[in-house]
N, C-alpha and C positions, 0 to 999 in steps of 0.2 A: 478375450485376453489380448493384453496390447504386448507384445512382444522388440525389442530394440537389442541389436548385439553389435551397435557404431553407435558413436559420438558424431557430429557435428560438429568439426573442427575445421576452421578456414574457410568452410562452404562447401568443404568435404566430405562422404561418408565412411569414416577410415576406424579400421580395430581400437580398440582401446588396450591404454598401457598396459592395466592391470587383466585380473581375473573377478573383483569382487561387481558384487551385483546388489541393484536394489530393487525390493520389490517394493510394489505398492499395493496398499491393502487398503481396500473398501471400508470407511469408516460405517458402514451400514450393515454390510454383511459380515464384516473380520474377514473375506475369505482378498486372495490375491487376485490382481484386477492385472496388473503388469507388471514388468521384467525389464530394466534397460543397464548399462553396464554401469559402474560406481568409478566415475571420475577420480582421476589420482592425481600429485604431484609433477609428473610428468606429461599427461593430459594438457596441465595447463601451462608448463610451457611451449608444447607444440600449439598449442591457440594463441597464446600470448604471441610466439614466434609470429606465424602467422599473421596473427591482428598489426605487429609492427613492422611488418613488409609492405601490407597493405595501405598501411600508413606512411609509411617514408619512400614506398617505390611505385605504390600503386598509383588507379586513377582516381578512387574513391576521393579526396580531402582538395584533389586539382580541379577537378568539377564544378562549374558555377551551381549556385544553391537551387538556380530552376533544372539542370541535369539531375541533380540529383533529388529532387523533391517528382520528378517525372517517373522516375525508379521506386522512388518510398510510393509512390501515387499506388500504382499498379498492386504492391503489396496490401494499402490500403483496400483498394478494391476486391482485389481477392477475401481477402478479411472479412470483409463488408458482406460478401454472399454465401460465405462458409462460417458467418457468427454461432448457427445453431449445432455445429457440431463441437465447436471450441469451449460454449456453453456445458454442454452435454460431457464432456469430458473433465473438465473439471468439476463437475459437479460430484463425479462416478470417484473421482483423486480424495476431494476433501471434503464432500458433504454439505458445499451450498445448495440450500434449497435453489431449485431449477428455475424459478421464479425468480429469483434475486440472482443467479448466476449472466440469465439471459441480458439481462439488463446490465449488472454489474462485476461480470467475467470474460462478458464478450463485446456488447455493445461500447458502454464505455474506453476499452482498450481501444474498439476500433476508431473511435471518435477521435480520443487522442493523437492516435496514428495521423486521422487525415486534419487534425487541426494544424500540427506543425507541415503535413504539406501543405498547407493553405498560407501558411504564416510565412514558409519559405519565399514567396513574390513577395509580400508588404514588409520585412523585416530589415533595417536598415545596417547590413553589411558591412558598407563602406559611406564614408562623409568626411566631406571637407570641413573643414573646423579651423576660422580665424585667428591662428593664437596672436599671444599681446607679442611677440616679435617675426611673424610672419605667416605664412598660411599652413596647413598641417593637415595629414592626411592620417584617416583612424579608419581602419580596419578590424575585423572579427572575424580570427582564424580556428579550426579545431582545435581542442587542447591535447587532442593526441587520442592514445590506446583506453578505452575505458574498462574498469573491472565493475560488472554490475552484477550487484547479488540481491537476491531476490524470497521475499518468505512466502509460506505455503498460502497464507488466508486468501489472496486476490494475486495470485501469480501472473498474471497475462498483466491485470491494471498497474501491479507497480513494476511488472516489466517494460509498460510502453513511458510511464512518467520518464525511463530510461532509454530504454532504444528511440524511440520515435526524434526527441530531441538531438540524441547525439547523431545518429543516422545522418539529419538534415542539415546538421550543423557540421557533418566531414570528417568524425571522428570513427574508429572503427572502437569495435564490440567484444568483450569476453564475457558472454552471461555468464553466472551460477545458480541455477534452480535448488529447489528444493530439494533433498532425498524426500517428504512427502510428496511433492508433487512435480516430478520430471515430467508427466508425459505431452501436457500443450506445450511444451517447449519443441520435441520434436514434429509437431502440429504443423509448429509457427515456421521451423525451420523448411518444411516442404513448402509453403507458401512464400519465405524468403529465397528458394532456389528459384521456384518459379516465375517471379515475379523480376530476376535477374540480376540481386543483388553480389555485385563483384567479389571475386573468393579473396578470403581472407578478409573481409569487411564485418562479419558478424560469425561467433561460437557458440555452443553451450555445451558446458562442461558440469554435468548435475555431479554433484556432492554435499559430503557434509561437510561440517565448522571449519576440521584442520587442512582441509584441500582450501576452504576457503579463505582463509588466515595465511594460504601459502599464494593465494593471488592476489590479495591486496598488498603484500610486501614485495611484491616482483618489481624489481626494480625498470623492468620496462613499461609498467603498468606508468599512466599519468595522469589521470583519475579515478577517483573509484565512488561510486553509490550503491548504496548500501539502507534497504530500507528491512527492521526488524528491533529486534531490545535495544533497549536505551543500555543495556550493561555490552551485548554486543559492541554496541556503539561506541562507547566508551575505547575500548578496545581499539577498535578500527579508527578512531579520531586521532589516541596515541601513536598507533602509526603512522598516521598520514603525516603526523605532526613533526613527528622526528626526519620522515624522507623528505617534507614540504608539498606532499604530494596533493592536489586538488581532491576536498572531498565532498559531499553530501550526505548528510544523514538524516533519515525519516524514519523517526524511533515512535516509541510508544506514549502514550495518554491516560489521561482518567478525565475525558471533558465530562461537564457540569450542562443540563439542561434546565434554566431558571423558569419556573414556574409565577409571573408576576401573577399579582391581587383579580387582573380582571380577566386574566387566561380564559380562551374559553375550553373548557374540560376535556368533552367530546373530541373537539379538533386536535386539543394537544392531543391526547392518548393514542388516536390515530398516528399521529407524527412520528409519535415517538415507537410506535412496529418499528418504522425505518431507522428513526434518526438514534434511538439507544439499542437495538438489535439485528439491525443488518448484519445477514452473514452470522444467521447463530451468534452472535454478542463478537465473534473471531472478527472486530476491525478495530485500529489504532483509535480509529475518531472516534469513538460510538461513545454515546452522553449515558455513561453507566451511573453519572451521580443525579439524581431528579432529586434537587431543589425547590420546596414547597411552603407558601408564609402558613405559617405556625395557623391563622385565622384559616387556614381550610386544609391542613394537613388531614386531617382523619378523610375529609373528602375524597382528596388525592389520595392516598392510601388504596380508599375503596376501589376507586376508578381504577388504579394502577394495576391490584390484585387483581380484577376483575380482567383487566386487556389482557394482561399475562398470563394468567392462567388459562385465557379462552385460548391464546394461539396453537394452531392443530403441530403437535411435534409427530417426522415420521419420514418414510421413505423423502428421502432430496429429488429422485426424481419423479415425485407426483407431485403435478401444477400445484393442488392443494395446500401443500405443506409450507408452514411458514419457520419453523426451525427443526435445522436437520440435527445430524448426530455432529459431535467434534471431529476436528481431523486424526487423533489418536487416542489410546486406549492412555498414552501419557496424559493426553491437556484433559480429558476426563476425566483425571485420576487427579490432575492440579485444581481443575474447577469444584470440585469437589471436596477438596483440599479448602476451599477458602469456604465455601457455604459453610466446615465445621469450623472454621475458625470465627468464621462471621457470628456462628451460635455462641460461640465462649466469651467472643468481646461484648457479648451482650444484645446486641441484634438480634429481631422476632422475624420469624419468615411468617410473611401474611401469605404467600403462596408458593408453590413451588419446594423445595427442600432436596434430601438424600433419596428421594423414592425411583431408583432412574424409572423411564417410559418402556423400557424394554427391555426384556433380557440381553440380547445377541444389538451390537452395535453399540457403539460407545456418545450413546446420550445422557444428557443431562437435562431436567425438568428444569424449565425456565424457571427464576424466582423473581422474588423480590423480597429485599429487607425493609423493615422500616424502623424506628427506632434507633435510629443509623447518630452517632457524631463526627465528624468529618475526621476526627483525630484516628479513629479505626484505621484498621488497616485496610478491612474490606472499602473503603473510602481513598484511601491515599496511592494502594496500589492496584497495575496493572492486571484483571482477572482472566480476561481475553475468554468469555463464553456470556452466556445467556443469564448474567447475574446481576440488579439492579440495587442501588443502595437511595433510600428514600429518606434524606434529611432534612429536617423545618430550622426555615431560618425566620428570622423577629421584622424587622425591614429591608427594603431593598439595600441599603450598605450594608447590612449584613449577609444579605446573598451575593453581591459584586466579593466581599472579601472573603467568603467560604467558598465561593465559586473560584478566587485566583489564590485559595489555600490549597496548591497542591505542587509538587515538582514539574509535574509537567503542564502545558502550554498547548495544545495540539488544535483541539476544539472546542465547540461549544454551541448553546442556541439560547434562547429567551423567549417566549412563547407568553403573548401578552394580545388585546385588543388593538390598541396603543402604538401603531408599524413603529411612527417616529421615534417615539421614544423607546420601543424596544433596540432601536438600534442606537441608539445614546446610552443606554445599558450594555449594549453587546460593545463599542467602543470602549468601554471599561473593562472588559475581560481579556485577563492574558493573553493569549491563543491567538496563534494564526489567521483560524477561524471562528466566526461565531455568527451562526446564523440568525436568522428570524423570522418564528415561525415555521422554520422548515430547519433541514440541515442537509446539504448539498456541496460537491465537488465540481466546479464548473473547468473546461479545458482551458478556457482564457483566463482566469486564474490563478495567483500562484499558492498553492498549499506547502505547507510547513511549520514546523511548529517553534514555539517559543522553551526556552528553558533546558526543561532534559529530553524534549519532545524532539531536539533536533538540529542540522546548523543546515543553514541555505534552503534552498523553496526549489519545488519540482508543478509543473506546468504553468500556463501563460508564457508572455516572454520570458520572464523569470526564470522561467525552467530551461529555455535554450540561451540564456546569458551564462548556465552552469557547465555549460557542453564548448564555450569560446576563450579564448584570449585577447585580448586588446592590443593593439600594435597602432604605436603612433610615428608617423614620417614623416615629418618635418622638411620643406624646400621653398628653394627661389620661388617667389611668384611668379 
């Protein structure tokens, strides 16, 4: 039992405002795993407070970017040899298989982490710049206090798209975790005391929606990211909109994985474990729509039913397991929600269905539909679990245009013999991303999506031009 009765506020471990509590419960066994206090109103202006002393009085943001990337280093490090436990915990929170946690709960964060300290030396700060009436100096300042909110699926990874950037870049921190998944936050937070990150430079304040709706309007707050729904989002944009306030948003998807003519089968199927089920189906990017030309859809079909149906569903923490249970007995209840809807719009499940894997824990049988038209719903919207929609399209224009018929923008892949031209295909898809052959998040990189998928880009430079301000100074030569 993981047990917490402090917050992490300013670098501090201090009472919390309220009395309410959250537990967290085992998406595996339904029983409670941990206990930590329920962030209030009040909470988050003692961090907010906090975060903006640090900010306007502290050393944190005075620091040249190798001080402070010498500091984020050390955090990295520690990160780096304590992966397996960070792994191990959120696996036990939300039911990534242990397999895909290691890799993509722990590793990845921690890479991120040391990429922007790496980036901190090559990253071009400050530069002279010739203008057309005399010489001029441009600089890259923090943009201040950030409010960074964070959803259950990959808590650690879309928390460092956030901290790691703003960290290096001088800005201080007000996370908000999950109520499913607070507990690697206080993880993170013993690893950021030790590693001697300055008080008042980084919080977390785990809550739900209206704590969180009550930090991104804080009028000390001076940016906020925010990765989770595109109707969230929505929300949170309108705010930012009306205070002028800096934001990013990393919403939701429905990517397309196009299946061209000389695909080779085997390999794609393999691909596609990762690139449309990572993470129990629970990720923004995952290619839920598999695009196949009409001349070998029944093929694809088979093949598809066949991969899908083989993967082993069951404990998250046995190496074994390739999809775990959902993070709650809710998105269970929603995923499920759309397989009977997908039956009514007409869609045939070749595998998978209503039959859960278990009594006790809250899974759901991987499927797959086929017989899918992109106009469905089960096509157009977000499912976020282990549910696949298998649509035939006529020619390749007509899969570039059912592939970019959707709201959102996020990702995608094309899976062909053909590298070149699969990527003269993937230059044609909406989406941020679109890979080939594979489908991959690289740290150099900037991810983000297009449409309702999202505004501005998190990692590569890209992601720490989100965390700056620009300041031009102009003088005698």
């Amino acid at each position: 039992m993981h047990e917490h009765d402090r917050l992490f506020i300013g670098g501090q471990w201090t009472a919390p405002a309220g009395t309410g509590v959250i537990e967290v419960i085992s998406p595996h066994t339904e029983e409670v795993i941990g206990r930590v206090p329920e962030g209030t109103q009040a909470d988050i202006d003692r961090a907010v407070a906090a975060a903006r002393r640090a900010f306007d009085e502290g050393p944190w943001p005075k620091m040249t970017p190798a001080e402070r990337a010498e500091i984020v280093g050390r955090l990295a490090a520690i990160y780096a040899e304590r992966q397996q436990q960070m792994a191990e915990l959120v696996t036990a929170q939300m039911g990534s298989p242990i397999l895909f946690s290691v890799f993509g709960q722990a590793a990845i964060p921690q890479q991120v982490l040391q990429y922007y300290v790496d980036l901190a030396a090559t990253y071009p700060w400050e530069e002279e710049r010739q203008g057309m009436l005399g010489p001029v100096t441009v600089t890259r300042e923090p943009v201040g206090v950030v409010a960074a909110i964070v959803p259950w699926n990959v808590p650690q990874f879309t928390l460092m798209l956030k901290l790691a950037p703003a960290l290096i870049a001088g800005c201080t921190v007000v996370a908000k975790p999950s109520p499913e998944t607070p507990l690697d936050s206080y993880l993170l937070a013993e690893w950021i005391t030790e590693a001697g990150i300055p008080e008042g430079v980084v919080s977390f304040v785990p809550a739900g929606r209206e704590v969180g709706a009550y930090l991104v309007a804080h009028p000390d707050v001076d940016k906020v990211s925010f990765t989770g729904s595109t109707a969230a989002g929505r929300q949170i944009g309108e705010v930012c909109g009306r205070q002028l306030k800096r934001v990013t948003l990393e919403l939701g998807g429905k990517s397309a994985a196009i299946l061209l003519e000389d695909a080779d089968l085997a390999a794609t199927m393999e691909g596609l474990k990762l690139a449309s089920l990572m993470n129990n189906g629970e990720a923004c990017a995952a290619q839920t729509r598999i695009l196949a030309p009409r001349s070998r859809y029944d093929e694809v079909a088979d093949a598809l039913a066949e991969m899908v149906g083989s993967l082993k569903v069951g404990d998250p923490a046995d190496y074994s397991t390739e999809i775990g249970p959902l993070v709650s007995r809710r998105q269970q209840e929603r995923v499920e929600g759309y397989i009977r809807l997908g039956q009514e719009e007409g869609a045939k499940v070749i595998t998978g269905g209503l039959n859960r894997p278990y009594d006790r824990g809250w899974y759901v049988a991987p499927t797959v539909f086929a017989d899918v038209d992109n106009s469905m719903r089960i096509a157009q919207e977000e499912i976020f679990g282990p549910v696949l929609a298998l649509i035939p399209y006529e020619d390749e224009a007509d899969a570039i245009r059912i592939a970019n018929d959707s709201s959102y923008g996020l990702g995608g892949s094309v899976w062909t013999a053909d590298v070149a031209h699969g990527i003269e295909v993937a230059r044609q898809i909406r989406t941020g991303s679109c890979g080939v052959n594979m489908y991959t998040l690289d740290p150099n990189t900037p991810f983000g999506g297009f449409k309702n998928s999202g505004l501005g880009r998190e990692l590569g430079p890209e992601g720490l031009v989100a965390y700056l301000e620009h300041k031009s100074i102009p003088h005698p030569a």
